[in-house]
C-alpha positions as CSV (number, residue, x, y, z in Angstrom):
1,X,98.8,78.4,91.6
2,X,98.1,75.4,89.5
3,X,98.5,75.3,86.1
4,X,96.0,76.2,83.0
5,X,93.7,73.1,81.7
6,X,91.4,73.4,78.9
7,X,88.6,74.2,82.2
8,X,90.3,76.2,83.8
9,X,92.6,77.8,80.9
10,X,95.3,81.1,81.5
11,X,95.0,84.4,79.5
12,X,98.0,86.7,78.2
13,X,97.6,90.1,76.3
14,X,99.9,90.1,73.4
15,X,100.2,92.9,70.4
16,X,103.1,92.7,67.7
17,X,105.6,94.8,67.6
18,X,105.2,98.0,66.0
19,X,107.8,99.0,62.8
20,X,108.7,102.1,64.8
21,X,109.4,100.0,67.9
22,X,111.4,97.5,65.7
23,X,113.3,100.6,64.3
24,X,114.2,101.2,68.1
25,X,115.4,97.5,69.0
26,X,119.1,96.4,68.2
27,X,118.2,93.1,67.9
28,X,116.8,91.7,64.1
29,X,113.8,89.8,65.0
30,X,111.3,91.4,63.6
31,X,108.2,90.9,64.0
32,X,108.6,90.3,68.1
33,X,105.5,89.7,70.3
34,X,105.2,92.3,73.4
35,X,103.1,91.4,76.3
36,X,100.8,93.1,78.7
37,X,102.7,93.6,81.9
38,X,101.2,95.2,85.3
39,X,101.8,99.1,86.1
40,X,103.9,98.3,88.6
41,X,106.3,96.2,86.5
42,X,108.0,100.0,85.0
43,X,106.7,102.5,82.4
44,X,106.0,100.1,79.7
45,X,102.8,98.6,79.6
46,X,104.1,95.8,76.8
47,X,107.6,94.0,77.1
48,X,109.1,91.0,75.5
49,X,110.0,89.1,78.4
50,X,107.6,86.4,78.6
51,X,108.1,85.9,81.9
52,X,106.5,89.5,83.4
53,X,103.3,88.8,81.2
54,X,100.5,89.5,83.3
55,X,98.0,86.4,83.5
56,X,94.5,87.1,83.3
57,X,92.0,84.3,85.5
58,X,89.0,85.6,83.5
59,X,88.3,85.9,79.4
60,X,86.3,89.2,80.4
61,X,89.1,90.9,81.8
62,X,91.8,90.0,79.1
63,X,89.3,90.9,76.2
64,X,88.7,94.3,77.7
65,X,92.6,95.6,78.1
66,X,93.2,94.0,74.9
67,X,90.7,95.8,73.1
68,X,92.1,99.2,75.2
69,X,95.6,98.5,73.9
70,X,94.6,96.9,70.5
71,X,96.3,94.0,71.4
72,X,94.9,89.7,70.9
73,X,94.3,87.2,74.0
74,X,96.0,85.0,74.0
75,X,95.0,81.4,76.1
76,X,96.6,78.8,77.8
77,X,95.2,75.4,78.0
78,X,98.9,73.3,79.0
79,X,101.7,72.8,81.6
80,X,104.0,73.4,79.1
81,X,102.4,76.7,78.0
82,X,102.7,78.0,81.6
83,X,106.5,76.7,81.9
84,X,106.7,78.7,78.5
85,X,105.5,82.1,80.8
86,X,107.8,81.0,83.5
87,X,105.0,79.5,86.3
């Protein structure tokens, strides 16, 4: 896979944490960002490891589960921003 460019850019779904999921969490970093992960990744469709984000090839696709899960796109234009998602 090669990495996102400004032409060719990566998306990831991304919602804050909610205060009742906070509530839940040991740790104190609140707010945390969750991201879209595939079904197949467990029960939960949003986790914090950045790593098991789902990427999104197309804007279409990313807009339409983030406006299912009320969640933001967001897009990745740099090498660095991909190392930051672990590819």
């Amino acid at each position: 896979m090669s990495q996102p460019t400004v032409l060719g850019p990566w998306y990831i779904v991304q919602r804050l944490m909610s205060e009742r999921e906070a509530a839940e969490e040991t740790n104190d970093n609140y707010p945390r960002v969750l991201y879209y992960t595939a079904m197949e990744d467990g029960p939960a469709m949003f986790q914090t490891n950045k790593k098991r984000a789902m990427l999104f090839m197309s804007l279409g696709s990313a807009s339409r589960v983030a406006a299912a899960e009320v969640a933001e796109v967001r897009v990745l234009t740099t090498k660095e921003e991909g190392e930051e998602f672990g590819r």
